[in-house]
Residue, then its C-alpha position, 0 to 999 in steps of 0.5 A: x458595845x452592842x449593836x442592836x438589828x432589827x428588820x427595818x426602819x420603822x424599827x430602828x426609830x421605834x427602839x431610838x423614841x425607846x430610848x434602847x438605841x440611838x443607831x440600830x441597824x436596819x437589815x432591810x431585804x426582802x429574802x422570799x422575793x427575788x434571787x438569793x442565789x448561791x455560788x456568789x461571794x458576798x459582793x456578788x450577792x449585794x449586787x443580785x439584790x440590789x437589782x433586784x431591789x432596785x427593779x421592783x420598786x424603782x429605786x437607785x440600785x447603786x443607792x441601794x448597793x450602797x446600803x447594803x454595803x454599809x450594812x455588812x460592813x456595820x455587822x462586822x464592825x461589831x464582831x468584838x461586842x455583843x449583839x441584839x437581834x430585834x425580830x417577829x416570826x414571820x417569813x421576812x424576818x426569819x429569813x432575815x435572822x437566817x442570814x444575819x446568824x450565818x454571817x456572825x458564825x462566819x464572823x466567829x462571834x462567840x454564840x453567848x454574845x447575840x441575843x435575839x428578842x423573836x415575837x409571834x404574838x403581843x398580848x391586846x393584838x389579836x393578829x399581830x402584825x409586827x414590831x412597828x405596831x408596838x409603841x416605843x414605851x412597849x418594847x423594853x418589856x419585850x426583853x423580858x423574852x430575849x435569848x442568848x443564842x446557842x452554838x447550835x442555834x448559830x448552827x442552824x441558822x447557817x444551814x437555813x440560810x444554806x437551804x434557802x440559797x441552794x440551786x436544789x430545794x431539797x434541804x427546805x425540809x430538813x429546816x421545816x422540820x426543825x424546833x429549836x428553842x432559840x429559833x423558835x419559829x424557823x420551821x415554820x417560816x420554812x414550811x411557808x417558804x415552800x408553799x410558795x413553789x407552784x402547787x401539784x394542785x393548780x400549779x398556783x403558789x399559796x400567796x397566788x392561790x390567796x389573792x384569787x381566794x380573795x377577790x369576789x366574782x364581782x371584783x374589789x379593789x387590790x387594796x381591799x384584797x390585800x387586807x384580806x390576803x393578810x387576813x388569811x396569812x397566820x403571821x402577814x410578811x408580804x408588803x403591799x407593793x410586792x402582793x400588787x406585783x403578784x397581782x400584775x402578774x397574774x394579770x399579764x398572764x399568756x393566759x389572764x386570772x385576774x381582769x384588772x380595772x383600769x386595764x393595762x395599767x400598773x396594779x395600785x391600791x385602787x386598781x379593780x381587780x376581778x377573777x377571769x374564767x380560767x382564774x376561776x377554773x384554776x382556783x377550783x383546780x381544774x386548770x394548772x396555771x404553770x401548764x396555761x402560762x409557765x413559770x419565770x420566778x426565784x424562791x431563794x436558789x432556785x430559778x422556776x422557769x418554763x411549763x414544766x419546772x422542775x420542782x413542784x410543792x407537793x400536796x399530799x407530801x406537803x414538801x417540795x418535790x421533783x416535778x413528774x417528767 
């Protein structure tokens, strides 16, 4: 038997119309938002992103529990057969390939049982945006690319899953850093993932600094600056109802970058969304927006909090590094 998993729903119904699958398992986390805390047992993980989950979109968080239950416990299920890994090479998915590779070396599955079919590009699609934009007839030709994972391969996907939980960022480089023939596009999600710290710049996180770099002096919508921010990204990951938080979020400032239209309301796709005199500032690194509104966000372990965080994306490193004290 083998259990095909891929990244979500849209997925999952496009390999059962390819006939490849009649039940794959959508993994459907995600990973760059949010806790993903060590130090919690597996348990103890599903209910940190449940919540999470659960608050950010307005979901049934026991619902949401309930899924993530029935989706470790079908990962498992499968341990005595083979497995076919359905992923792109953006920073969703390669968090996700991270922790489900963790999990099947936990599992003990032979590494010559998973196979992983990973993407970046489709030949007519000139930025390509993930699987979900294939039609069903497109995806057997896709196996033509698949790999057989390697001890190593199962190796490193658990130091990255390791990495990206751990209360000290420290070992986001080392990930960053790395080429593997299977897990080709790890590194470089890595490298993504810790541009999300605040910058030594501007104290903005690359996604923050985008999303002003897109919106016009003279305003647009939150919709149309989302297309653009996907636009800027090499491979899109980021869902418009995450980018709108970010957006509030910047919005609800102590000390505002973006001026929303209508005020006050949440951020939808036609929210008017238009930069502040200190967004401006901020952009043009005159101003540090950690130092004007302090911090309260996760990436992975760490918990960034307060005016002085302790941890800074560092530009002329390009790494993750201590904060001055």
């Amino acid at each position: 038997m083998t259990l095909h998993v891929t990244n979500g729903d849209i997925v999952v119904d496009l390999l059962r119309r390819a006939g490849l699958a009649d039940g794959a398992l959508a993994w459907a986390d995600v990973l760059h938002e949010g806790p993903v805390p060590g130090g919690l047992d597996d348990e103890g993980l599903r209910r940190e992103r449940a919540g999470f989950i659960a608050g950010a979109d307005g979901a049934d968080a026991a619902e949401v529990l309930r899924r993530f239950e029935e989706r470790d416990r079908a990962l498992a299920a499968g341990s005595g057969g083979e497995y076919l890994l359905w992923f792109e090479a953006d920073l969703y998915d390669q968090l996700q390939i991270a922790q489900i590779v963790a999990g099947l070396r936990e599992l003990g599955v032979a590494p010559g049982r998973v196979t992983l079919v990973c993407i970046g590009e489709y030949p007519g699609i000139a930025h390509f945006g993930g699987l979900g934009q294939l039609e069903p007839g497109q995806l057997p030709g896709l196996l033509g690319a698949a790999t057989r994972l390697t001890a190593e391969a199962l190796d490193l996907g658990a130091a990255a899953w390791a990495a990206l939980r751990a209360p000290d960022p420290g070992g986001l480089g080392r990930i960053a850093a790395s080429r593997s023939p299977e897990l080709r596009f790890l590194g470089e999600a890595f490298d993504r993932l810790a541009r999300e710290y605040p910058s030594t710049r501007d104290g903005l996180s690359l996604t923050e600094r985008r999303i002003l770099a897109a919106t016009p002096a003279d305003g647009a919508t939150a919709g149309t600056v989302f297309t653009r921010l996907g636009e800027r990204e090499a491979r899109p990951y980021l869902a418009d109802l995450f980018a709108f938080r970010i957006m509030d979020r910047l919005a609800t400032a102590r000390v505002p970058l973006l001026e929303l239209d209508p005020p006050g309301d949440a951020v939808t796709a036609a929210t008017r969304l238009r930069p502040t005199p200190a967004g401006t500032r901020v952009l043009r690194g005159e101003a540090d927006h950690v130092a004007l509104n302090g911090v309260d966000r996760w990436v992975g372990g760490v918990h960034l909090r307060g005016t002085r965080p302790s941890w800074r994306f560092d530009e002329g490193t390009e790494s993750v590094q201590p904060a001055p004290t």
